[in-house]
C-alpha positions in Angstrom: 156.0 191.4 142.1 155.4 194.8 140.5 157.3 195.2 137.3 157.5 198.7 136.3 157.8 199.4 131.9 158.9 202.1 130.5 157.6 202.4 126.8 161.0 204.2 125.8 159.5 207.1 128.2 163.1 207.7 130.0 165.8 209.1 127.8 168.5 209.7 129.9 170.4 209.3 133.0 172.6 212.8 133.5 169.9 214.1 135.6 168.5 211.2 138.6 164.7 210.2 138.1 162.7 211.0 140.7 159.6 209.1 141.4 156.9 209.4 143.8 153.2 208.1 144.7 150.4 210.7 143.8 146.7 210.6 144.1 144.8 210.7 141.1 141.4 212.4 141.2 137.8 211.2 140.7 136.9 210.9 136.7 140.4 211.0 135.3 142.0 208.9 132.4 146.0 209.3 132.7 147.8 207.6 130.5 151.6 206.7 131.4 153.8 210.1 129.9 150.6 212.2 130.3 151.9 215.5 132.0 149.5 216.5 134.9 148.5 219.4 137.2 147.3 219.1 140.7 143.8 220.2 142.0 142.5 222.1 144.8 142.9 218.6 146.9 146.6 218.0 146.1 145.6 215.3 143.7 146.6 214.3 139.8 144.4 215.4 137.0 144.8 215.8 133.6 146.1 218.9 131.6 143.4 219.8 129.4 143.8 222.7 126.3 142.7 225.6 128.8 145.8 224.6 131.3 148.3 226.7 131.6 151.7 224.9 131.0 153.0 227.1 134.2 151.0 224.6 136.2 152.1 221.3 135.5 153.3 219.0 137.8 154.6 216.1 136.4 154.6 213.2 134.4 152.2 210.2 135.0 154.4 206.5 135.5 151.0 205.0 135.8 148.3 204.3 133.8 145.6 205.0 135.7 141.1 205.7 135.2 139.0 206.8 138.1 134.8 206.5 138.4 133.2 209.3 140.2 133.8 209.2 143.7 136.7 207.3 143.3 140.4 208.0 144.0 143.4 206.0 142.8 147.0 205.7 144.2 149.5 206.2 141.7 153.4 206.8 141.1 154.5 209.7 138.7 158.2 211.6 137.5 158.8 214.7 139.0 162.4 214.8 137.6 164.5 213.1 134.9 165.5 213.3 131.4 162.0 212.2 128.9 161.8 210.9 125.7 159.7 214.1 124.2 157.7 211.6 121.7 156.4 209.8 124.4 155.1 212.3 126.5 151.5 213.3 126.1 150.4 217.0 126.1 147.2 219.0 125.9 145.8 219.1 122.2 146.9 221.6 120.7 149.4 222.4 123.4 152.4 224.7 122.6 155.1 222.3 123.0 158.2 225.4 123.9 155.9 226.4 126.7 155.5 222.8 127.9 158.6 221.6 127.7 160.1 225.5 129.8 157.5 224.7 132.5 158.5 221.0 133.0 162.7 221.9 132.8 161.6 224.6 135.6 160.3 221.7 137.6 163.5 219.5 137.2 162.1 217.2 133.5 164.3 217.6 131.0 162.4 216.7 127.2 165.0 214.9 124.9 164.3 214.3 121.1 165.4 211.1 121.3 166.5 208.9 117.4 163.3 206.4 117.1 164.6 202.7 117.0 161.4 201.9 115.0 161.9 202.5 111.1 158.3 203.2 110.9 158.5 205.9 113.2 161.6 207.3 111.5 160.0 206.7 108.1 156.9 208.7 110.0 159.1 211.5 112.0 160.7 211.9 108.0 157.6 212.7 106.7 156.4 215.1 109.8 159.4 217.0 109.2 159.3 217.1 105.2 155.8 219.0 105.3 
């Protein structure tokens, strides 16, 4: 039995998730929340800091790492409401273009209230600098 986790990733039910299986390309590393972009061959690779936000396709449900040559089934969101501190973006990514490029494709970002104090006592400190 598959049991599918979440990691606080969903953060709402107003709009319905939408799952489906993807493909993920030779030599990638996608972690679950990683947003993605597809390749020539339909299939999942990662966003990297010369993506253009316009591009993405959705979010990875998977964890999932590829050798060369080799191609991996996955699962990914292509609609729903996200946690926006889980997801993972580009470095240095602008995060208003990200997050109008993924509401264009049906993902809605929340800032959701962290239920760990640490990361409140961190997301304090982020936002008193």
């Amino acid at each position: 039995m598959r049991v599918l986790e979440f990691d606080n990733l969903l953060a709402g039910f107003q709009s319905e998730v939408v799952t489906e299986p993807i493909t993920v390309a030779a030599e990638q590393e996608l972690s679950v929340g990683q947003v993605f972009t597809l390749n020539a061959d339909g299939h999942a690779e990662a966003m990297t800091s010369e993506s253009s936000a316009s591009d993405v396709y959705g979010i990875m449900a998977d964890a999932v790492a590829t050798a060369a040559n080799e191609t991996k089934e996955a699962v990914c969101y292509v609609r729903g409401e996200f946690n926006a501190r889980k997801i993972i973006l580009p470095e240095g990514a602008d995060q208003i273009e990200y997050k109008k490029a993924l509401r264009n494709v049906g993902i809605i970002l929340r800032n959701t209230v962290p239920t760990d104090l640490q990361e409140q006592k961190d997301l304090q400190e982020d936002e008193g600098e």
